[in-house]
C-alpha positions as semicolon CSV with decimal commas, in nm:
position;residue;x (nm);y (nm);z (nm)
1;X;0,234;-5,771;-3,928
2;X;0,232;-5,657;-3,593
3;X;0,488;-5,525;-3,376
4;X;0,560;-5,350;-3,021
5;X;0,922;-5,241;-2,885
6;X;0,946;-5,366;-2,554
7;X;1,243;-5,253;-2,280
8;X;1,391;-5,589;-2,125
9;X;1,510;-5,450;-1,819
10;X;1,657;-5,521;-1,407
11;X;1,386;-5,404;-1,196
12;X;1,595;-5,108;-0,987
13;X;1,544;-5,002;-0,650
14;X;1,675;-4,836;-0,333
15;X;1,841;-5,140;-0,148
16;X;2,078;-5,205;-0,467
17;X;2,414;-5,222;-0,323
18;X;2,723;-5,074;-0,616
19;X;2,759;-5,415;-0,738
20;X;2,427;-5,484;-0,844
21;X;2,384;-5,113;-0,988
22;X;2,677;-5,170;-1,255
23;X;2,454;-5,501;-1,333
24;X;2,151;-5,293;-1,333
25;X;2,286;-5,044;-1,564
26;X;2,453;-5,288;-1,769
27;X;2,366;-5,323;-2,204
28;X;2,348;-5,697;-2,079
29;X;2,032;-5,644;-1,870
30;X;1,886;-5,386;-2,025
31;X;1,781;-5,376;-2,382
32;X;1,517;-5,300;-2,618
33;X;1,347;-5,677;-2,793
34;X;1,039;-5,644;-3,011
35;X;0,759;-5,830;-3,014
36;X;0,609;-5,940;-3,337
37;X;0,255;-6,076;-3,428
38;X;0,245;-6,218;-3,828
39;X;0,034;-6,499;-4,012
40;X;0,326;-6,728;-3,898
41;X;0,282;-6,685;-3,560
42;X;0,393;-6,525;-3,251
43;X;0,769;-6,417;-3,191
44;X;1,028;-6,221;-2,932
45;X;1,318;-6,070;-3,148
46;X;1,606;-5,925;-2,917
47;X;2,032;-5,915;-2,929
48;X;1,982;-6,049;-3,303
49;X;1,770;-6,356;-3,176
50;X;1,442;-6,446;-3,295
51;X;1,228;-6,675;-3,087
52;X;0,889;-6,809;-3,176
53;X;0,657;-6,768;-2,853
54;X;0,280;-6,827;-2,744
55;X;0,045;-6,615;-2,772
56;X;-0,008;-6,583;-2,410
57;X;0,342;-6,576;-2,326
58;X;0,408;-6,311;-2,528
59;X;0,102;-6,100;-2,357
60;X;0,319;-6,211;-2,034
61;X;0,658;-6,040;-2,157
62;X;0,501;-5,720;-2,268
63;X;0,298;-5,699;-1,949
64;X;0,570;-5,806;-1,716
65;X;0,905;-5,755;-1,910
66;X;1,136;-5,718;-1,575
67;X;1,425;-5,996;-1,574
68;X;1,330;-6,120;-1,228
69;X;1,400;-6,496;-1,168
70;X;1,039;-6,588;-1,160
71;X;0,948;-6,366;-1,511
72;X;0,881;-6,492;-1,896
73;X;1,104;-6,203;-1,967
74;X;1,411;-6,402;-1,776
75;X;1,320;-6,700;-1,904
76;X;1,313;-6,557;-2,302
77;X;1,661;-6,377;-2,194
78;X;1,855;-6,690;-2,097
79;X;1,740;-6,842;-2,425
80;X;1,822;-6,571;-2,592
81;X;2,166;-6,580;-2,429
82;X;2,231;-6,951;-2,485
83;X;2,134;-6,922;-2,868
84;X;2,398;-6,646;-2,894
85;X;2,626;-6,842;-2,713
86;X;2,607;-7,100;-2,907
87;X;2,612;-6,933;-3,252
88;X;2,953;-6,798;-3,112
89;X;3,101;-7,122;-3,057
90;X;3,084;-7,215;-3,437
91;X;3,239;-6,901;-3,516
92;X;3,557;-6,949;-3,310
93;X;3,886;-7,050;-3,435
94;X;4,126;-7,288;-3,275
95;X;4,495;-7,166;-3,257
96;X;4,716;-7,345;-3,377
């Protein structure tokens, strides 16, 4: 097995206004995933969320891994998000 730490992560700049800085310095936005190579396959683990991935997508995400709107990164963080979202929605309890 193969495996390389990779920092998911709001590219940062000058212009950023307050808002987007608490967003850009946000655990949300910025976190570490690891990419994994086995005989199984290819996969992105991050937030507790394993994801099987191409081969050339995952080349893409440790080339590229900034969550802009047009990145694999973003695209692997929303799913990501909506798995954990939806894990969380069988764990809730109705009151009563």
């Amino acid at each position: 097995m193969q495996y390389e730490s990779i920092f998911f992560s709001v590219p940062k700049g000058a212009l950023i206004d307050e808002l987007d800085d608490e967003i850009t310095q946000s655990t949300e936005w910025n976190y570490h995933a690891i990419a994994i190579q086995d005989q199984t396959g290819y996969y992105l683990w991050g937030k507790g969320v394993s994801l099987k991935i191409s081969p050339s997508d995952l080349i893409e995400v440790i080339k590229y891994p900034y969550l802009t709107t047009d990145s694999m990164a973003f695209k692997f963080h929303q799913q990501i998000n909506i798995i954990r979202n939806l894990s969380n929605i069988g764990s809730m309890h109705i009151a009563k």
